[in-house]
N, C-alpha and C positions, 0 to 999 in steps of 0.2 A: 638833605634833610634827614633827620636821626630819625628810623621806625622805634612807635612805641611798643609794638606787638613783636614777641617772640614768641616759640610754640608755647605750645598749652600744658606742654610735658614740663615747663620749667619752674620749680619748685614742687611738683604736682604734689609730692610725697610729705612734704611743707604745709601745702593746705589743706590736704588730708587731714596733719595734727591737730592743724588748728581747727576742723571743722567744728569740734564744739564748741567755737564760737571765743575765743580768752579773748582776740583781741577785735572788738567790736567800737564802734565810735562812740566815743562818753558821751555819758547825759551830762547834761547844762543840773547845776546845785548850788545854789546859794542862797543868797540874802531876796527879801522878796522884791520883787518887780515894783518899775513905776513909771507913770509914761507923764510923769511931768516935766515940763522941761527946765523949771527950774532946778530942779535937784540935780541934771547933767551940767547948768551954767555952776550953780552951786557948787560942785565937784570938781569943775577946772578951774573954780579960784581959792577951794580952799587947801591949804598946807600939810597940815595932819595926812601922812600919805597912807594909814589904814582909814582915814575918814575915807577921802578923797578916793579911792579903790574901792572902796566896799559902796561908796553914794553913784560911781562911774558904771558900775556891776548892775546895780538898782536899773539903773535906768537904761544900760544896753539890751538889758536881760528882755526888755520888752519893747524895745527899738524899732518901730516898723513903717511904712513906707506915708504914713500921715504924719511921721514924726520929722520927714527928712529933710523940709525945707528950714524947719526952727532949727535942727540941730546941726547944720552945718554951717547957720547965721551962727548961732553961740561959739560953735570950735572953731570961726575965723577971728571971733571978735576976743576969742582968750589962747589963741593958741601958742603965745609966747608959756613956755614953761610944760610943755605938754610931752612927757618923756617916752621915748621908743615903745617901751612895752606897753603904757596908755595908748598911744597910737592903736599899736596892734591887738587893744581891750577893743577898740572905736571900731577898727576894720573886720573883726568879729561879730559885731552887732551889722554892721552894714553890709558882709558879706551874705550872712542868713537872708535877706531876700533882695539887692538888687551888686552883687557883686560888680558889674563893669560899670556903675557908678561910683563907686565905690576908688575903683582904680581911676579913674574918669578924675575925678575928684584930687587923688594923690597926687597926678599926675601936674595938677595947676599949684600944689602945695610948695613952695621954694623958703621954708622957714625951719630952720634947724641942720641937722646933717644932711649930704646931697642924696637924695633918692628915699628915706628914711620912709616918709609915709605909703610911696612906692610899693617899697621891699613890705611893709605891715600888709598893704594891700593883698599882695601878690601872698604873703605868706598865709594870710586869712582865708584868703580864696583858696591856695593849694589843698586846706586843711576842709573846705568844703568839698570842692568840685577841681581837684586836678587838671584833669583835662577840656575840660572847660577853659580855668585859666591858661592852659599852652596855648588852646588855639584860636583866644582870644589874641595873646600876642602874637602867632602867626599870623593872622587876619591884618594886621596893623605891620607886617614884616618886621615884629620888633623883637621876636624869639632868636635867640643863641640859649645852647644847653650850658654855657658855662658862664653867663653872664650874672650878675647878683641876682636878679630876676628869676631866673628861674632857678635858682639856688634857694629863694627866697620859698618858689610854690613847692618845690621837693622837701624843705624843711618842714614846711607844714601837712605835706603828704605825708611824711616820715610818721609823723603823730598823729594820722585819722584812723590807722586801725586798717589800712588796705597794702599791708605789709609785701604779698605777694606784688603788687602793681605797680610800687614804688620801686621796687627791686627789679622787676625788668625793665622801668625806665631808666636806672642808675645802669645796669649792664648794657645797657645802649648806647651811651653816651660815649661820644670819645677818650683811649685812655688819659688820664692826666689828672694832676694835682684837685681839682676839681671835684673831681668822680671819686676817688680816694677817700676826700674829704666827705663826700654825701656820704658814702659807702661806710664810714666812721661813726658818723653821727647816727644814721640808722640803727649800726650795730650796739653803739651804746645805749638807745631807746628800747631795743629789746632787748638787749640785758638785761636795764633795771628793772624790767618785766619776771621777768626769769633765763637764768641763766641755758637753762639745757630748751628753752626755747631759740637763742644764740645759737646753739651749737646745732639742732635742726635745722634753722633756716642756713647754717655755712653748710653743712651738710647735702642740703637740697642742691644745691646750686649747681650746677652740670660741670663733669670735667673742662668741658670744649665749649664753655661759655666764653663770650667776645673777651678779647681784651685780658686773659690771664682774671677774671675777676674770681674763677673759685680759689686762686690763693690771696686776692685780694681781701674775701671775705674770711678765708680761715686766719690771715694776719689780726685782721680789726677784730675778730670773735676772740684770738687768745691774746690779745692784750684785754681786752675784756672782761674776758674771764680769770686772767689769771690775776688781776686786780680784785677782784671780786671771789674769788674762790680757786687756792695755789694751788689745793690738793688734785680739784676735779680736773685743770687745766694740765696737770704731770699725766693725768688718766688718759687724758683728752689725745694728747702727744704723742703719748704710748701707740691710741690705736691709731694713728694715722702716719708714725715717724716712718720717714725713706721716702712717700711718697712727693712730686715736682712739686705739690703747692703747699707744703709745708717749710717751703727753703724760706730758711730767716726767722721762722719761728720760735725757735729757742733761745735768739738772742732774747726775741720780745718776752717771751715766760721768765728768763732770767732777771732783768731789769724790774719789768714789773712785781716779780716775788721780793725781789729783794726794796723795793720800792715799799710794800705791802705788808710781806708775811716776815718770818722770820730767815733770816739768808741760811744760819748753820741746815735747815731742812733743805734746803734749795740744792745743796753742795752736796749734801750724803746722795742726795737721789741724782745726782747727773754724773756722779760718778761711778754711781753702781747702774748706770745705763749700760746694755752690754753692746758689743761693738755692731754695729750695724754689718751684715752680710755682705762679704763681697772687700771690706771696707780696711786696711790696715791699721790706719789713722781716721777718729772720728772728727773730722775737722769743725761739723757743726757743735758737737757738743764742746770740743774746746774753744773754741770763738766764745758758744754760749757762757764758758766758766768766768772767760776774761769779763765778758761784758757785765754779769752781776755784779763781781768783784771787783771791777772799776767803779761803778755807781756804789758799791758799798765803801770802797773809800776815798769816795766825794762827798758820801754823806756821813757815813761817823769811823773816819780813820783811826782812830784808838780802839774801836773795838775790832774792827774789821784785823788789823797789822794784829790784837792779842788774840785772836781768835785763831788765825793761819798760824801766829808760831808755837801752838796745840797741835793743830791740826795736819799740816804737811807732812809732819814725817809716818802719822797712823794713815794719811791715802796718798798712795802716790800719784793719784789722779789729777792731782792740785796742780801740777805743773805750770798748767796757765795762769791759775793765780798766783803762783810765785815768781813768776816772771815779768807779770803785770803789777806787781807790789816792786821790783829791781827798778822797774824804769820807772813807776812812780817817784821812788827817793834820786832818783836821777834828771827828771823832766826839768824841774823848778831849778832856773839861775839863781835864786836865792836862796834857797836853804839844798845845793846841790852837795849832796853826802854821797858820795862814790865808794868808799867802805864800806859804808853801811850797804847801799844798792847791791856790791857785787858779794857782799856775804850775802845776801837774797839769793842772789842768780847763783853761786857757787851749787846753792842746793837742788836746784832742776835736776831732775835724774834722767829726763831724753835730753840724747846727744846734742840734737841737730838743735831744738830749742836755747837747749844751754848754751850752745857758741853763739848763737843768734840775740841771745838778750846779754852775754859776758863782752864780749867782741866792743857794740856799740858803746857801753860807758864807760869800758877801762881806755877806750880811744877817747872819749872827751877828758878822761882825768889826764890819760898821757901830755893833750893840749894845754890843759889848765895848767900842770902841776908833776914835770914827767920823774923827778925823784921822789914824791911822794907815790907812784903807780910803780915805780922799780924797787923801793921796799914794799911792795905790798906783793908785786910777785915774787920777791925774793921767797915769801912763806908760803905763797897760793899753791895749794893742788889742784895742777893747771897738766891739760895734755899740750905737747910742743906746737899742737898744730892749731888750739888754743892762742899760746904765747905767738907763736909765728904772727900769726894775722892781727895782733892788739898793736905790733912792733916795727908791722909792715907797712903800715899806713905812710903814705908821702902828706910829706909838711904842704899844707897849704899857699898857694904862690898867687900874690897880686899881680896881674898885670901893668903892663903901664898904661895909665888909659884908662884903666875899666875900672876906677873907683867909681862907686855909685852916686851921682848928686844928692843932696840931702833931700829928703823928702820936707815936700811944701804942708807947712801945719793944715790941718782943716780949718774952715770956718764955720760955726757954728750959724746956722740963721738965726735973725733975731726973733 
């Protein structure tokens, strides 16, 4: 069974900030109240879905336990057409004062998606009383941490404003795709809070929390941020780069700026990052270069290819983007331009890159095309040991035997 309790030191520094109080549970605001029942039948049959929302609001907003026999007569007798987030308008009203009827209730609902009123339930409640709803489904043996269920109550804990609480339940959990995922969503709920309140709460977080989760949380913080603000997330980088839980992080800042901001900023500043101590080769920052420079030209290759043939020869930092631009013009079987690629790679000015990006296309052009690769080396400034290796390649040899059957089409379901 997963403890929801970790010490009390964990974030402490975190609730300190927040002590005066930012993120507190919202007040209820809207349209005025009304406990008739017809204006909630009214609302599940009419169309107009700002009517219909705003007459559903009316009447949950004052939803209370004299209401509850009429209004679960009307939401059985209309509830074709009643859509996920109405559900979870419904389990809002009905979680304010008798939650496990509420679930009680979901649980006999078998109309629309499977579990749909469930998950509204469960996420209404979490957004009330959390642990409440855990250990109701303990009680019933029906809790697993990574079931929809209780994805469903951490979703809605994520948003009450008990930011510390939620966070030691998510650092609890087993690691896995799951826990990543909470751990995501949380972090983009307080971002759109405030940013440098993101980077406190990744901050707080203890080196030797379960599970690798302080780099889990500085991963999801700077994609976060660096979507939301490239500048502060270079700052961000800065004071934290070399240390274990920042591994992979530059790839995400890179992606994300170039996703965002503008890429030529992205490029000036990771080249003039200086070499990390200790370190010959910066490998994170060149992985990081590729990986911008690849999604910049996935997303607009005409600027991206005019912008490097400016830019490479005033930093020689580029390397990776110029290497990552050779095999782009080489990937594609259909417009495969091996010329073009390997006057790319010709210009890499590290050795060991350069043989490593020249090497692999001038061997596929030798496959395709081996007198059109012997006039091109005939002009190439190439070192022998270059040429040796493009030349050395042994021809490929079928077996006898080992052709492969044809692959069986798919079928499509109907």
């Amino acid at each position: 069974m997963m403890k929801l309790a970790l010490p009390l030191l964990v974030l402490l520094g975190f609730v300190v900030g927040m002590a005066a109080g930012r993120w507190t549970a919202p007040v209820a605001s809207g349209p005025p109240a009304t406990t008739n029942i017809d204006t909630f039948r009214s609302a599940l049959r009419e169309q107009d879905r700002l009517t219909r929302t705003h007459d559903l609001s009316r009447f949950l907003l004052a939803f209370g336990p004299e209401d509850a026999t009429e209004t679960v007569a009307a939401l059985e007798a209309n509830r074709i057409g009643v859509l996920e987030h109405e559900m979870q308008l419904i389990m809002f009203g009905w979680t304010r004062f008798d939650a496990p009827a509420a679930f009680a209730w979901a649980k006999t609902d078998t109309y629309g998606k499977q579990g749909m009123a469930e998950k509204a339930a469960m996420f209404a409640w979490g957004f009330r009383d959390p642990l409440a709803a855990i250990e109701h489904l303990k009680a019933d043996d029906e809790f697993d941490p990574e079931s929809p269920l209780a994805r469903a109550i951490v979703s809605g804990w994520s948003r009450n404003g008990d930011v510390p609480g939620v966070t030691d339940f998510i650092i609890a959990m087993p690691t896995s795709k799951h826990r990543s995922m909470l751990a995501n969503n949380l972090t983009a709920i307080i971002a759109n809070e405030s940013t440098e309140d993101a980077i406190s709460w990744a901050e707080a977080i203890p080196l030797d929390a379960p599970g690798e989760f302080k780099r889990v949380a500085y991963l999801r913080t700077m994609s976060a941020l660096a979507q939301r603000d490239g500048p502060r997330a270079m700052r961000w980088y800065e004071e934290h780069r070399a240390r274990d839980y920042t591994e992979s992080s530059l790839d995400v800042l890179a992606r994300r700026f170039v996703e965002y901001h503008d890429p030529d900023l992205l490029f000036a500043w990771l080249v003039a990052l200086p070499p990390i101590a200790g370190q010959l080769v910066d490998t994170e920052r060149d992985s990081a270069i590729r990986a911008g420079f690849r999604l910049w030209m996935k997303k607009k290759p005409s600027q991206a290819s005019e912008w490097l043939e400016l830019q490479a020869a005033i930093l020689p930092g580029l390397d990776p983007a110029v290497a990552e631009m050779a095999l782009a013009r080489s990937r594609s079987a259909k417009k495969f331009d091996p010329a073009e690629a390997l006057g790319w790679a010709i210009r890499i000015q590290d050795p060991k890159l350069r043989r490593d990006t020249i090497v692999p296309i001038a061997r596929r052009w030798r496959r395709r095309d081996l007198d059109a690769l012997n006039a091109w080396l005939s002009t190439a400034d190439l070192s022998e040991e270059i040429r040796e290796a493009i030349l050395s390649e042994k021809p490929r040899e079928q077996k006898v035997g080992s052709a492969k059957p044809a692959r069986a089409s798919k079928r499509r379901r109907p």
